[in-house]
LUMFI-164091 format. One record per residue (C-alpha): residue number from 0; x, y, z; residue in one letter. Coordinates in steps of 0.1 Angstrom, whole numbers. Layout:
<sites>
- NUM, X, Y, Z, a;
...
</sites>
This chain:
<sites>
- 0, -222, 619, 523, x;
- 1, -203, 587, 528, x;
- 2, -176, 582, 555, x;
- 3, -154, 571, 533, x;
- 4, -160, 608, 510, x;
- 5, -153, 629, 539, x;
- 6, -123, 610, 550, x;
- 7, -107, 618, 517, x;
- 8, -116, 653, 513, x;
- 9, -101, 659, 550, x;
- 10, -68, 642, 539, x;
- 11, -66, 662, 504, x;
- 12, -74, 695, 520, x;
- 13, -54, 692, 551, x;
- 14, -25, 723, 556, x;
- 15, 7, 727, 575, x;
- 16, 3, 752, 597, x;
- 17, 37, 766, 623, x;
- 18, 32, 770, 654, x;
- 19, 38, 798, 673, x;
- 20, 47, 783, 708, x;
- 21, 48, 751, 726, x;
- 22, 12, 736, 725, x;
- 23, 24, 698, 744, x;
- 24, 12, 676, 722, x;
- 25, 50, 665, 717, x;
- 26, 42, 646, 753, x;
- 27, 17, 617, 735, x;
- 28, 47, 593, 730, x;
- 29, 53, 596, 768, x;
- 30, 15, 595, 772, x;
- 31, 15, 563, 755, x;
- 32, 46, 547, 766, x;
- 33, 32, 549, 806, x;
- 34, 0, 541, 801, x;
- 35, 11, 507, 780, x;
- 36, 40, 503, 811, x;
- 37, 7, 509, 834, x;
- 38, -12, 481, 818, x;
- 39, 14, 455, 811, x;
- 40, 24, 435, 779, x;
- 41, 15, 400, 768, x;
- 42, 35, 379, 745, x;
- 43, 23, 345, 733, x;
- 44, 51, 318, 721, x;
- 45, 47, 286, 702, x;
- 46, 71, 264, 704, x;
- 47, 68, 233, 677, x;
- 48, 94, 205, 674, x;
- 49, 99, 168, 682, x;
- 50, 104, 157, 716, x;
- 51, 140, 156, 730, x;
- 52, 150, 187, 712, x;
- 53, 154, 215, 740, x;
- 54, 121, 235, 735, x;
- 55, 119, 239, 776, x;
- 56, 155, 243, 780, x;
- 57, 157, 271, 757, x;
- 58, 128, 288, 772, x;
- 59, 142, 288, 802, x;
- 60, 174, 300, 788, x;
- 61, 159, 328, 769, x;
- 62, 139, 347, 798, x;
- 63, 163, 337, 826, x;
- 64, 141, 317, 851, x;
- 65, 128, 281, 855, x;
- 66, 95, 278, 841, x;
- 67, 73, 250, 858, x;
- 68, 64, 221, 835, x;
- 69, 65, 185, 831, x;
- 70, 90, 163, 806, x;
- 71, 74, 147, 779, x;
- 72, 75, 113, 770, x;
- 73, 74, 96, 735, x;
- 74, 42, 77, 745, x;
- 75, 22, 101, 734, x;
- 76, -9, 89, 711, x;
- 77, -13, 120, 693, x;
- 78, 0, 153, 697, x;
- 79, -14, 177, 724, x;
- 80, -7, 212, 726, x;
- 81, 2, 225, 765, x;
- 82, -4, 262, 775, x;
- 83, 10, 279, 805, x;
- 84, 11, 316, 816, x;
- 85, 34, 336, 836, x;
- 86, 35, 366, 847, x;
- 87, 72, 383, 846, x;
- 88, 86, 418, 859, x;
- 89, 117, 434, 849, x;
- 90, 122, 470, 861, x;
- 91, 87, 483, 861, x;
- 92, 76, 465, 831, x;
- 93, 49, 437, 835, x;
- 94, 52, 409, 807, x;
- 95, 22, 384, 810, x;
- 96, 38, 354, 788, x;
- 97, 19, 322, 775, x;
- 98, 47, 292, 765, x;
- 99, 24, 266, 748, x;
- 100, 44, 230, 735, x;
- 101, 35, 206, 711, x;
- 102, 33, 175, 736, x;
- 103, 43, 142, 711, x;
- 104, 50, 164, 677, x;
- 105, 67, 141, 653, x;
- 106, 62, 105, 679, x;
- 107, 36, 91, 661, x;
- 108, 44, 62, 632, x;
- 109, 17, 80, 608, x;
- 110, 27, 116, 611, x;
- 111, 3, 130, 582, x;
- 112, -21, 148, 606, x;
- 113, 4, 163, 633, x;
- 114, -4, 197, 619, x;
- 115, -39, 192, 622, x;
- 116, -37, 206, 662, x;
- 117, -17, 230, 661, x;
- 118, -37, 245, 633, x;
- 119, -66, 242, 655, x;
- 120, -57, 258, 684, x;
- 121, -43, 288, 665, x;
- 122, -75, 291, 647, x;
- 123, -92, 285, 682, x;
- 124, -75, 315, 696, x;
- 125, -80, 339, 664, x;
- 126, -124, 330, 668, x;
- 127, -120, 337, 708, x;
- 128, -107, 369, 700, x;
- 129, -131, 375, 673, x;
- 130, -157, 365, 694, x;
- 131, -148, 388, 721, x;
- 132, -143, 421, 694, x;
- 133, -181, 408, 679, x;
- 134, -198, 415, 714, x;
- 135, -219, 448, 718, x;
- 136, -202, 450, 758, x;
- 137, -164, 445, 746, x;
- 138, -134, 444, 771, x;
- 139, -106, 444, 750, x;
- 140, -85, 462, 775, x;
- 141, -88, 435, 799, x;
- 142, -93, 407, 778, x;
- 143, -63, 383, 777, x;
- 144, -48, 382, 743, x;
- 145, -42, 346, 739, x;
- 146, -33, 347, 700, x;
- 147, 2, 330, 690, x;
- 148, 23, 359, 686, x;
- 149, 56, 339, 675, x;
- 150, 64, 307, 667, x;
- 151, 95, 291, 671, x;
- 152, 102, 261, 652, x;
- 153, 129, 233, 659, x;
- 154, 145, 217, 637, x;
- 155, 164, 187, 643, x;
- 156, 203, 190, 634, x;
- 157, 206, 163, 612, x;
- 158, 230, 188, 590, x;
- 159, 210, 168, 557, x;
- 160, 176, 187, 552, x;
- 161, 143, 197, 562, x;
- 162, 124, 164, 571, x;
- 163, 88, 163, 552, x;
- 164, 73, 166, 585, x;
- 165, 89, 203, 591, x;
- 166, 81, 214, 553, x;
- 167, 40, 205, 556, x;
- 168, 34, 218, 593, x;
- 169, 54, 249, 582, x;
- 170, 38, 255, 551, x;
- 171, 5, 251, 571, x;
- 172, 15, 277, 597, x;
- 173, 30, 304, 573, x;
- 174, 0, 322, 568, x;
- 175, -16, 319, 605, x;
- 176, 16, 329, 627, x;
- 177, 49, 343, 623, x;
- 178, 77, 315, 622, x;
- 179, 109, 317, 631, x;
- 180, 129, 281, 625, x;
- 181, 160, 276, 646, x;
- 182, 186, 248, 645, x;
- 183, 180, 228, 679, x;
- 184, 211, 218, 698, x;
- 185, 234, 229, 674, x;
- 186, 262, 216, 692, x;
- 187, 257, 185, 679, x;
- 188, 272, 194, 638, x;
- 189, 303, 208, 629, x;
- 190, 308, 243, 619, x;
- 191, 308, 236, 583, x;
- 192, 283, 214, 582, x;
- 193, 258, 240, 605, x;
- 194, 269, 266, 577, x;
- 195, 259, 239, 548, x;
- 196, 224, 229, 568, x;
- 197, 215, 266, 571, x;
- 198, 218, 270, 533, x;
- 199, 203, 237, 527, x;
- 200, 169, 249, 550, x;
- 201, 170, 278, 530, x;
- 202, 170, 265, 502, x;
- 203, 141, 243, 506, x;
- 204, 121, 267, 525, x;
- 205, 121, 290, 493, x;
- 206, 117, 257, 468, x;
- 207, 84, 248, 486, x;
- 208, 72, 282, 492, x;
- 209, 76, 284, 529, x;
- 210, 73, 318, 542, x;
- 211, 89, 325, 569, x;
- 212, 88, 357, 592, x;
- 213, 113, 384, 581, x;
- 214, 127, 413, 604, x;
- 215, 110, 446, 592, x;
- 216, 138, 467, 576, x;
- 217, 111, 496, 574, x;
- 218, 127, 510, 604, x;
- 219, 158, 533, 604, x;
- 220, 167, 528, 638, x;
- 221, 168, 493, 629, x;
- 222, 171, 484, 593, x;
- 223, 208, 476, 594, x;
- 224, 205, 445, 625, x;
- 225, 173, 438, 613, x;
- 226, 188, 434, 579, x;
- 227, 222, 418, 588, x;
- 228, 200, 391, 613, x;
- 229, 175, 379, 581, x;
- 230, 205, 371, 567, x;
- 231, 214, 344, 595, x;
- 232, 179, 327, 595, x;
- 233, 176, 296, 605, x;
- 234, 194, 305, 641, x;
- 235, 213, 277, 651, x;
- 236, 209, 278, 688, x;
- 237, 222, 259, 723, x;
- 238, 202, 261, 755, x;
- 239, 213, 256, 792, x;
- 240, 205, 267, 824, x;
- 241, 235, 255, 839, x;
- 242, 261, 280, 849, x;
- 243, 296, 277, 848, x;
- 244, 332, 294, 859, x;
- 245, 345, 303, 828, x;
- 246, 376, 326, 838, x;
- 247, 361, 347, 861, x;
- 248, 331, 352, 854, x;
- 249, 297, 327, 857, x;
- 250, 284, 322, 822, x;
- 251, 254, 297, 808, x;
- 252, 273, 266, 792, x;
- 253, 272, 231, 788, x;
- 254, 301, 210, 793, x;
- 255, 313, 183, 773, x;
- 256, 343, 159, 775, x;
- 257, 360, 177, 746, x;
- 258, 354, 211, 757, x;
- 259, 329, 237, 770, x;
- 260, 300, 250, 750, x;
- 261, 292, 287, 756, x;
- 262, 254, 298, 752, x;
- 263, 259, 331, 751, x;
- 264, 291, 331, 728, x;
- 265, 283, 344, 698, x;
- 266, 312, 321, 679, x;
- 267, 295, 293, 694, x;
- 268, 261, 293, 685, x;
- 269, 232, 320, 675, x;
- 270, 217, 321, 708, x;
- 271, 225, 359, 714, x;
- 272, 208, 367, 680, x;
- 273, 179, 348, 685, x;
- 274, 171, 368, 721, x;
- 275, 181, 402, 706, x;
- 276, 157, 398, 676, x;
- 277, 130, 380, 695, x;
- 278, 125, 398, 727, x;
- 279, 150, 432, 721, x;
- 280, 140, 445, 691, x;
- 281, 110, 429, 675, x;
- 282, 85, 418, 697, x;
- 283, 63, 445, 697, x;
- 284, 68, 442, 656, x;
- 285, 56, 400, 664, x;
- 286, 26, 418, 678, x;
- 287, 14, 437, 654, x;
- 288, 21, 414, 629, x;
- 289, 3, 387, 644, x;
- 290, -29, 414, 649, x;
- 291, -29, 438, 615, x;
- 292, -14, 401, 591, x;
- 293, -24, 370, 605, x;
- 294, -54, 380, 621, x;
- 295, -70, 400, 597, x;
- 296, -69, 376, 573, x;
- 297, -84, 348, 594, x;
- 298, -115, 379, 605, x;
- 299, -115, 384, 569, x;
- 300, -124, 346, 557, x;
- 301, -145, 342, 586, x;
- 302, -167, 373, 579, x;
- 303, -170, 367, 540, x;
- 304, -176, 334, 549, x;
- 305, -208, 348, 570, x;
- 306, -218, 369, 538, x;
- 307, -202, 403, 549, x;
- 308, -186, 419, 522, x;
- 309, -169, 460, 521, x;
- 310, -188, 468, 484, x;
- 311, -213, 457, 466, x;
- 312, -216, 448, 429, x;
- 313, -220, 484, 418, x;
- 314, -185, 493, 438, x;
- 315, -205, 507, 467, x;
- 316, -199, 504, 503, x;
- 317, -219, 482, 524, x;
- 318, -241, 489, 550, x;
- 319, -239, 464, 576, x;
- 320, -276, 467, 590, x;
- 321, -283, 460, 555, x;
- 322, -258, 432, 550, x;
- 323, -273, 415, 582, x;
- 324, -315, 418, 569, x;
- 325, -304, 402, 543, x;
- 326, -282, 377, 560, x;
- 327, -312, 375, 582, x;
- 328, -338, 374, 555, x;
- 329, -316, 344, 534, x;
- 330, -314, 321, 570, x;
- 331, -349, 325, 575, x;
- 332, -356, 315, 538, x;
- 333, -332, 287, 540, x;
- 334, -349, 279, 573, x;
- 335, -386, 280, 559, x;
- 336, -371, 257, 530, x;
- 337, -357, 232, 550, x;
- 338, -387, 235, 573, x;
- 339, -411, 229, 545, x;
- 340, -381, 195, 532, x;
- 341, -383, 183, 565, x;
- 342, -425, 184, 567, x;
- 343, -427, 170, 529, x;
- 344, -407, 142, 543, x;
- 345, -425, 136, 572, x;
- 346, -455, 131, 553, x;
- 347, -436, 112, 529, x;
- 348, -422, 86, 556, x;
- 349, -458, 88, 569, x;
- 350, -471, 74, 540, x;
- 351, -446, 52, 536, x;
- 352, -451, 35, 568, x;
- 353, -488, 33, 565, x;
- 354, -481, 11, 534, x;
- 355, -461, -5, 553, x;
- 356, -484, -15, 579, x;
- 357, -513, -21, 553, x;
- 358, -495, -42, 539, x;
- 359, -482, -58, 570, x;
- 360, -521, -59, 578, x;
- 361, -530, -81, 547, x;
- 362, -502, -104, 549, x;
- 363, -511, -110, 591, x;
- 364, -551, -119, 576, x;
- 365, -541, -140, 546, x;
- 366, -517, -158, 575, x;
- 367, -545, -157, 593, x;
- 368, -567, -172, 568, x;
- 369, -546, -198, 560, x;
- 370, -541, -207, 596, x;
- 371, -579, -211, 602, x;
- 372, -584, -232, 573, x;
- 373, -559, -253, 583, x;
- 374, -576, -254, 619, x;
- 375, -606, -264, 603, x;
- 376, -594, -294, 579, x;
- 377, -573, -305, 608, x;
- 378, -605, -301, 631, x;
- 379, -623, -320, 606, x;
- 380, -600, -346, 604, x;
- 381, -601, -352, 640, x;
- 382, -638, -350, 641, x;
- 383, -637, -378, 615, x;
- 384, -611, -398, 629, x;
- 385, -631, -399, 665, x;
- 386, -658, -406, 646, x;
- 387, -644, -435, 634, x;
- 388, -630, -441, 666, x;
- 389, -666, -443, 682, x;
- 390, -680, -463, 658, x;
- 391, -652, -491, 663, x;
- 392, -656, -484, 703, x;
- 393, -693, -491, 698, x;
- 394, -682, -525, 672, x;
- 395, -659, -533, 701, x;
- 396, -687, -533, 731, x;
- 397, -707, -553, 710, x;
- 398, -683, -582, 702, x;
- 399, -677, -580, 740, x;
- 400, -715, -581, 750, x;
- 401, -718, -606, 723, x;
- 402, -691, -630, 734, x;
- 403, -702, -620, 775, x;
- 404, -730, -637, 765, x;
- 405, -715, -667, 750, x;
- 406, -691, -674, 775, x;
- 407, -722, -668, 805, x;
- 408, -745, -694, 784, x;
- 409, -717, -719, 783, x;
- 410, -712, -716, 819, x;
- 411, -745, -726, 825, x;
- 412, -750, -754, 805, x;
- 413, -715, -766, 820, x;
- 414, -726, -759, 851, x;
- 415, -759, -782, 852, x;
- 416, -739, -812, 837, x;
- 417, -718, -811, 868, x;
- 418, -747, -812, 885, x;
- 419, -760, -840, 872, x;
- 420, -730, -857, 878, x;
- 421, -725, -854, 914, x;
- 422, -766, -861, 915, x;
- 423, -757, -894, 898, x;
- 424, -728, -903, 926, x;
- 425, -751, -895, 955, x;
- 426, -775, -919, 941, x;
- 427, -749, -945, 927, x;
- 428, -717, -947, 954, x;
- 429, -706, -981, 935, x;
- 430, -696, -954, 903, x;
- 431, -660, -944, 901, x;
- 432, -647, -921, 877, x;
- 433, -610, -925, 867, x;
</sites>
């Protein structure tokens, strides 16, 4: 019998039975509540707005200390998310909390992909986690919980409307973390026009289909603030760490020339409401929301995406050692086929180069061909042209033997006519020659 089967008949044929003294079980919300105070809580924040807004500031504001960090410039090439963890105690109750900032959001000129990082270091967090639930040896209990439990978006108090920028990274964040948009030094607009931008967000949050996170109202013991604070959404806020002598006490305000802006004065700015609904009442609500909505739904994608799947065609439930044979059974296939794609093409690009080179082969004889005929004829043609050569050397040392011979015969016979001559004078002094 199926799990499922015997779940149901237990729930159908369960009884209410008295009892007939104290038993203790009454104790497991104590149980619960000191062994959660033993362990600690964690609670992850996101804070996403343009630079120059207060995101730090307000941090600081809202948990009463001086977080570490370094001021961002509007240099920034793209936008960079920065994470940093603290640990805080208050009374006996640990808080591990992870502040991560959009570094540059909104400084670029081409601001079409600012989204794109935040979205993938949300997504990064949900697969860590995922990761760490898929293991056969799971920690859980000690595992840090880096998901984004909240996320607080700024928006810039223009008092006009919701820059394009806000409506598309919101609308990409809606359905991976809970938002919670807040007016950024609200100071800086009138009354009026604060009341006149909070309907206007509204508005266009609703228009563009923008869902942001509500207060559960599924709570008695806190239905009517929950209900009365969804109703002041966006929270126009004021952050300072700056204390001041107001009467006589010290309270958190910034002072202008005009006047003196109190943070924690409920006619001056939503800064009371924000902490109350954030940190007082709801975070452990932010928690579970983030884990049972935002992260079920990304496990969900990811695991159908892997081919897991609660029923089959027939409406029946799954077995999961069957689910993964047959996982198994369609990557191997898949494998074999791209194995036997990848040989086929081998041999294909083998052949293909072997015409290559064959024909690469006959073109290098046919050059070679040519190039020894052409050897040849010019061989030839110098063979003929020293033939000629020798045959006019040879023409030449005969003309020159020839004319040797000439010029040696006329020597002589000029040669014994001198001789005669001077034989002449010997024998005849009286001649003169002129």
């Amino acid at each position: 019998m199926a799990a499922t089967d015997i779940a149901r008949q237990v729930g159908e044929g369960c009884r209410t039975v008295p009892l007939a003294g104290h038993v203790g079980f009454d104790s497991l919300p104590d149980q619960l509540v000191n062994k959660s105070v033993s362990e600690g809580f964690c609670f992850n924040i996101l804070c996403v707005g343009e630079t120059g807004l207060g995101k730090s500031t307000l941090m600081d504001t809202l948990f009463n200390t001086k977080f570490e960090g370094e001021p961002a410039t509007h240099t920034q090439p793209g936008v960079q998310l920065r994470s940093n963890t603290y640990d805080l105690q208050e009374s006996n109750v640990g808080l591990k909390l992870t502040i991560v900032s959009t570094v540059g959001f909104g400084d670029q000129i081409n601001k079409e992909d600012s989204y794109k990082p935040i979205v993938e270091f949300i997504d990064a967090q949900f697969e860590a986690y995922l990761q760490e639930e898929l293991k056969i040896r799971r920690v859980l209990h000690t595992y840090h919980d880096s998901r984004i439990h909240a996320c607080l978006y700024f928006i810039a108090p223009t008092g006009h409307s919701l820059k394009s920028l806000d409506l598309v990274t919101m609308k990409k964040l809606d359905s991976k973390v809970n938002i919670i948009p807040i007016i950024a030094k609200s100071d800086a607009i009138s009354k009026s026009e604060l009341t006149k931008f909070k309907i206007k967000i509204t508005s266009e949050l609703v228009s563009n289909g923008v869902q942001i996170y509500q207060f559960p109202t599924d709570d008695e013991s806190v239905a009517e603030i929950n209900g009365t604070m969804n109703a002041h959404l966006p929270f126009a806020v004021i952050g300072s760490t700056e204390e001041l002598k107001i009467g006589n006490k010290m309270m958190k305000a910034r002072q202008y020339p005009w006047g003196t802006v109190q943070v924690e004065n409920e006619a001056h700015c939503d800064f009371v409401k924000l902490r109350e609904m954030l940190i007082r009442v709801n975070m452990e609500d932010l928690r579970e929301q983030t884990h049972s909505r935002h992260y079920e739904l990304y496990r969900r994608c990811k695991l159908e995406e892997m081919g897991f799947k609660d029923t089959d065609p027939d409406s029946k439930p799954f077995s999961l050692q069957e689910t993964y044979e047959a996982k198994r059974n369609e990557f191997l296939g898949e494998l074999q086929k791209k194995e036997e794609e990848m040989r086929q093409m081998f041999v294909q690009r083998v052949k293909e180069k072997e015409a290559e080179l064959k024909e690469a082969e006959k073109e290098l004889h046919e050059k070679f061909d040519r190039l020894k005929k052409l050897h040849q004829d010019e061989k030839k043609k110098l063979e003929d042209k020293k033939k000629s050569l020798d045959d006019e050397v040879n023409a030449f040392k005969q003309r020159k033997t020839a004319a040797e011979l000439l010029q040696s015969q006329g020597s002589q016979a000029g040669g014994s006519q001198t001789l005669k001559r001077d034989k002449e004078k010997k024998n005849n002094p009286w001649l003169c020659t002129e």
